[in-house]
VOGU-3710 file (C-alpha; in Angstrom, 3 decimals, decimal comma):
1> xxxxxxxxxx> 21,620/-4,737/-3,884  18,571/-7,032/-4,567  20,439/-8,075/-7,859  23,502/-8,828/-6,833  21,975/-11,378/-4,406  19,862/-12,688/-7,233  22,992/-12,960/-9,243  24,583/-14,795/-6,157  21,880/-17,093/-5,633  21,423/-18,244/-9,669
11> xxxxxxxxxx> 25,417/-17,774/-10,441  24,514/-15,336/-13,282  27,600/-15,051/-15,647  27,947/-11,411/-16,295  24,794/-9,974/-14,774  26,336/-6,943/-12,496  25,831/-4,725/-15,437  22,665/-3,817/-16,961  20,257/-5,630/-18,748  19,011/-3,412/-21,989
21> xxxxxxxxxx> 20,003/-5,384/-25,359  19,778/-8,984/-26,638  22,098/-10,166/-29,048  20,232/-11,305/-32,064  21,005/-13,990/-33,814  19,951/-15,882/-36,882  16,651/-17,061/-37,410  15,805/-20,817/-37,878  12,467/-22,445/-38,126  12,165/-23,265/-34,540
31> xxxxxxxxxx> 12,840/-19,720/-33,431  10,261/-19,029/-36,398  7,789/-21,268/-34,902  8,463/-19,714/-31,273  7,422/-16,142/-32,970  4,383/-17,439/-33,902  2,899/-18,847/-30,484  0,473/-16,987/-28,844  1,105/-14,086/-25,703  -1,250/-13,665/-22,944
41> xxxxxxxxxx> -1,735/-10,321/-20,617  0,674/-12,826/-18,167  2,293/-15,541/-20,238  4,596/-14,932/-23,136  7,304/-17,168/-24,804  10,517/-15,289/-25,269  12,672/-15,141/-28,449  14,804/-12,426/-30,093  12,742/-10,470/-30,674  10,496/-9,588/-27,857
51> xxxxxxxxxx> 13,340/-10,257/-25,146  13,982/-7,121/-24,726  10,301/-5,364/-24,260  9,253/-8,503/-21,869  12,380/-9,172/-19,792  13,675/-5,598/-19,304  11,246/-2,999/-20,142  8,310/-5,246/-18,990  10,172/-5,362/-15,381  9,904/-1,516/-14,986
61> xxxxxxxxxx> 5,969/-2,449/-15,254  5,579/-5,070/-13,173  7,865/-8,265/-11,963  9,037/-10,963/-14,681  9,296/-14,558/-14,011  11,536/-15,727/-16,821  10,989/-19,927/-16,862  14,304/-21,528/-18,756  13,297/-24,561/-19,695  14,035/-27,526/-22,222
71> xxxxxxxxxx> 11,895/-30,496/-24,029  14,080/-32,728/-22,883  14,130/-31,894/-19,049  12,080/-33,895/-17,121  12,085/-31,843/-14,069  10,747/-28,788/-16,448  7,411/-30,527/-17,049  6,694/-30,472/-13,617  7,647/-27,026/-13,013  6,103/-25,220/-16,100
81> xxxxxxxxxx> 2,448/-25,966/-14,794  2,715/-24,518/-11,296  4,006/-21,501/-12,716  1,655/-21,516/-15,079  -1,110/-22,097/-12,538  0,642/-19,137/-10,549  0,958/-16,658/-13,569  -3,110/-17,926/-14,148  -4,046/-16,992/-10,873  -2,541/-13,577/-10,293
91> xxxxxxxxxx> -4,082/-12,476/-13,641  -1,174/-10,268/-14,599  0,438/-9,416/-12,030  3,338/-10,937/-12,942  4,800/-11,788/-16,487  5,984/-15,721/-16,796  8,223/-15,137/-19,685  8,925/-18,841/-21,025  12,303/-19,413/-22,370  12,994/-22,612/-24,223
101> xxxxxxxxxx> 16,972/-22,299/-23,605  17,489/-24,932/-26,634  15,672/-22,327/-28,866  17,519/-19,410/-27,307  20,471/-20,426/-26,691  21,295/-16,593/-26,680  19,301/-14,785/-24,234  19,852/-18,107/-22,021  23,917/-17,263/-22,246  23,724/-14,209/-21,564
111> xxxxxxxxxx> 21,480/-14,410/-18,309  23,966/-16,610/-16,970  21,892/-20,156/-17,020  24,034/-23,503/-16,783  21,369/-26,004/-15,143  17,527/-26,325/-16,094  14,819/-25,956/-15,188  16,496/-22,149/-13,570  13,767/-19,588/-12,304  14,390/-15,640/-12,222
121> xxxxxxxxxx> 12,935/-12,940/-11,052  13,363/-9,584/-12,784  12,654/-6,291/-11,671  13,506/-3,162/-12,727  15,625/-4,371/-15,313  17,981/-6,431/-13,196  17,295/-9,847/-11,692  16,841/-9,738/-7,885  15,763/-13,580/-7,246  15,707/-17,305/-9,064
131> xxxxxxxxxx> 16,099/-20,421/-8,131  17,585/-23,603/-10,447  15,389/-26,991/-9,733  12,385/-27,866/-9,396  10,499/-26,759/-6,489  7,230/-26,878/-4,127  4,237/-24,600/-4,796  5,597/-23,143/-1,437  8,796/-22,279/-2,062  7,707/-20,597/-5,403
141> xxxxxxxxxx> 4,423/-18,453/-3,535  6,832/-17,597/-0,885  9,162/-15,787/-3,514  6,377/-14,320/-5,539  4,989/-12,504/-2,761  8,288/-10,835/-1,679  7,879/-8,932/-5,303  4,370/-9,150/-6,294  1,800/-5,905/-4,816  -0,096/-6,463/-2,314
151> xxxxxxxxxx> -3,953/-6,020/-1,693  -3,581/-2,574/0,032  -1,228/-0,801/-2,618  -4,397/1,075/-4,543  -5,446/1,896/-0,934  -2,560/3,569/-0,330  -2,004/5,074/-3,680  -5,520/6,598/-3,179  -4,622/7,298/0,435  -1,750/9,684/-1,336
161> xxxxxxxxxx> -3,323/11,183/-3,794  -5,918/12,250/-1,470  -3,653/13,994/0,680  -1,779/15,895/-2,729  -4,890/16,810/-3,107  -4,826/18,778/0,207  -8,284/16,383/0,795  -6,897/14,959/3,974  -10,270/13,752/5,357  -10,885/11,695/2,404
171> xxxxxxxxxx> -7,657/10,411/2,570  -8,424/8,871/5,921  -10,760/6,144/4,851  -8,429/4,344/2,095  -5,517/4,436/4,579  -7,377/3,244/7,432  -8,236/-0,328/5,711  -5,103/-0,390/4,036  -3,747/0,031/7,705  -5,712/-2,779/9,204
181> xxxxxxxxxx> -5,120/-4,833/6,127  -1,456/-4,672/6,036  -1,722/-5,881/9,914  -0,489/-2,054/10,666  2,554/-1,975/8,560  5,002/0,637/9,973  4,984/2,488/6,422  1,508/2,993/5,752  1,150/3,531/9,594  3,127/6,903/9,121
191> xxxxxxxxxx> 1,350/7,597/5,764  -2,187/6,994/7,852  -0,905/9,648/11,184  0,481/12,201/8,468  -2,861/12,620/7,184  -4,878/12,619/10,183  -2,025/15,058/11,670  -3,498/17,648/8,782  -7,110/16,469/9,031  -6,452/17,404/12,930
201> xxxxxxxxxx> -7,452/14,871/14,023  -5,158/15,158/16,565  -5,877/12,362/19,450  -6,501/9,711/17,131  -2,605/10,578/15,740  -1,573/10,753/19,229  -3,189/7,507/19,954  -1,840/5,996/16,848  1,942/7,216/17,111  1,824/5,931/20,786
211> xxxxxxxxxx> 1,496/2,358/19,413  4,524/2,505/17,254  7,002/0,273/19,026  10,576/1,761/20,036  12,214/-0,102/17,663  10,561/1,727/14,966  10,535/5,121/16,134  12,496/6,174/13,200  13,181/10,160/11,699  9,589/9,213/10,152
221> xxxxxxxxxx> 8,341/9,251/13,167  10,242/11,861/15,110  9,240/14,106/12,092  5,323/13,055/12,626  5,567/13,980/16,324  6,884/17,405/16,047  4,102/18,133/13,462  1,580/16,625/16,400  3,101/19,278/18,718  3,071/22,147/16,112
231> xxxxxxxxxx> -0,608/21,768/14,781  -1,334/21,334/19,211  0,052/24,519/19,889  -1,710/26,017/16,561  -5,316/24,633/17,977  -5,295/26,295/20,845  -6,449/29,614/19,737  -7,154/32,723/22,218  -10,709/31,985/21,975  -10,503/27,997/22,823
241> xxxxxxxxxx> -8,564/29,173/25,517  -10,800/31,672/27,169  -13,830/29,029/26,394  -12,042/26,202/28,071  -11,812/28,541/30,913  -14,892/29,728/31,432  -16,253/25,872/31,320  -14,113/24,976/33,908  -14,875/27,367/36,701  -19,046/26,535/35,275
251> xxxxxxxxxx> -19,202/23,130/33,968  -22,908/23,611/33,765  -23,240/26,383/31,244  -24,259/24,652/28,229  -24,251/27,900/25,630  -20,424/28,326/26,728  -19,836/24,606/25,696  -21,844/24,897/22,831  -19,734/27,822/21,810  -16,532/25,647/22,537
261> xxxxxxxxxx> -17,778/23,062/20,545  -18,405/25,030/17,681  -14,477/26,085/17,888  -13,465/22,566/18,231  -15,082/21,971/14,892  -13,733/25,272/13,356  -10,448/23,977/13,795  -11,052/20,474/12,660  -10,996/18,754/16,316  -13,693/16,758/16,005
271> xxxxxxxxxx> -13,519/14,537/18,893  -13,050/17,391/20,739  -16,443/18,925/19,340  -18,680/16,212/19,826  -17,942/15,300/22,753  -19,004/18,538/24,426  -22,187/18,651/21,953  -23,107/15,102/23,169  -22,336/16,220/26,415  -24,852/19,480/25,609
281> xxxxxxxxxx> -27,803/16,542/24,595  -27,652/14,350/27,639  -28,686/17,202/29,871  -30,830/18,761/27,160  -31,824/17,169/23,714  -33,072/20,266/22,125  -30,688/22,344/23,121  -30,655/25,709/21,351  -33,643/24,869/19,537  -32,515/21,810/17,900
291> xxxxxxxxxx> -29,247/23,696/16,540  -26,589/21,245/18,937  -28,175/18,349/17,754  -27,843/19,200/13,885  -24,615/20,145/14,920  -23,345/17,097/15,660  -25,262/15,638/13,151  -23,303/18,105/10,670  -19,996/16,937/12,190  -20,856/13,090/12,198
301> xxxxxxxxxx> -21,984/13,476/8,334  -18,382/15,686/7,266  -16,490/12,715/8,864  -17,642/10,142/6,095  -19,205/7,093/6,019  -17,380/4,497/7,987  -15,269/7,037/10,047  -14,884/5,407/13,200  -15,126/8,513/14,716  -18,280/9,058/13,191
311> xxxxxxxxxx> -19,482/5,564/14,146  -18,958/5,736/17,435  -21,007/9,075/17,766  -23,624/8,150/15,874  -24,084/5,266/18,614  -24,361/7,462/20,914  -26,663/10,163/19,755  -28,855/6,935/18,705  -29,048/5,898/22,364  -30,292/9,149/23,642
321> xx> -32,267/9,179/20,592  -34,277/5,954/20,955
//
């Protein structure tokens, strides 16, 4: 779909089918002396030869920003240094692919170009955006960033492969910045409750599915809240039950909410467990002969550094500390 508005937007001749072959034609010196000039890790004049590897297979890799340009065309020498400036900048990740269209008459033809300077974007082997004319540094950033990855992407990927790895509390620390970074995008939002679903961490999911806005409550979501409710039900073993009991008809039993505690962390509800272990310390700091504070200390340390969670306890222990 993204093409065929790229294709729309550019008028290219032809491009609704795939992109996988240049026509080759016969060398002359100036297609010689194109061969010759030197590629960069994100600038590369195009010829015959290497259209094929940087336009299409390239795109698979990352986005290409193919530059048609000519020596006579004065709006192409203003142009040709912002996007060079651009390609400098993002240090690879995109490809400016520089095609002199008097050179190549070719590969210009068969992309469908008829004014210069014309801009494409191509992705996946198809082109998805362009524009023909020069055009401010604006305009050009503000199509580059609709295709280029953004800062939180290795977050994420990490994020992932964390949770493949069945390692869902170290999962929670990559997705959590990428979270705040991407100014809570809804994706990586999901991503982010899925894994502190299985981490059960189950309040902070709650807390963090009840800020998704209605319009976004999507099967993703629907699918995220039924987990919630299954691993809920699954938490709330015989022997929380009967310990949640007994505190409530003698709040001031501190073994029995030790002993709760210690389930709480058993079964990964660690909100849940330090907050009756704190609760143990402000009546009695050495509770058990020191073993509720290590506890805690235990449970603040498996979180992770920079676990809010952890944070926010270890604030608190500090104060009754000091």
């Amino acid at each position: 779909m993204a093409g065929r508005a790229g294709c729309r937007s550019l008028r290219y001749a032809g491009c609704s089918r795939p992109l996988i072959h240049v026509t080759r034609e016969p060398r002359n010196s100036r297609t010689e002396r194109s061969q010759g000039e030197p590629v960069t890790d994100y600038i590369a004049n195009i010829n015959e030869t290497n259209a094929s590897a940087l336009l299409i297979e390239e795109s698979h890799k990352r986005p290409v920003v193919v530059d048609f340009w000519a020596d006579w065309c004065e709006p192409c020498k203003t142009l040709m240094p912002l996007l060079e400036k651009l390609a400098s900048e993002y240090q690879g990740a995109f490809l400016l692919a520089k095609v002199n269209a008097d050179e190549q008459p070719g590969i210009a033809q068969q992309l469908g170009v008829r004014s210069l300077p014309t801009v494409m974007v191509i992705q996946g082997g198809q082109p998805v955006d362009g524009f023909a004319g020069a055009q401010s540094e604006q305009f050009v950033r503000e199509m580059l960033q609709k295709y280029l990855p953004k800062p939180w992407d290795k977050l994420v990927q990490q994020g992932v492969e964390a949770i493949e790895r069945g390692e869902f509390n170290e999962a929670l620390v990559p997705l959590r910045q990428a979270w705040q970074d991407s100014n809570e995008q809804h994706d990586i939002t999901l991503t982010y409750a899925h894994a502190l679903i299985e981490a059960l961490r189950l309040d902070e999911a709650e807390a963090l599915l009840g800020n998704v806005r209605l319009a976004d409550q999507d099967a993703g979501y629907e699918q995220l809240r039924a987990q919630l409710e299954i691993k809920r039900e699954a938490a709330k073993s015989p022997e929380i039950t009967a310990l949640e009991q007994q505190l409530a008809d003698n709040p001031d039993d501190l073994d029995v909410r030790y002993q709760l505690g210690v389930q709480y962390t058993n079964t990964g509800q660690f909100r849940l467990a330090m907050e009756q272990l704190i609760a143990i310390l402000q009546k009695d700091l050495n509770h058990g002969d020191g073993a509720t504070k290590r506890m805690l200390l235990d449970s603040i340390a498996s979180l992770g550094k920079g676990d809010p969670l952890a944070v926010e306890y270890q604030r608190k222990l500090y104060s009754l500390l000091y």
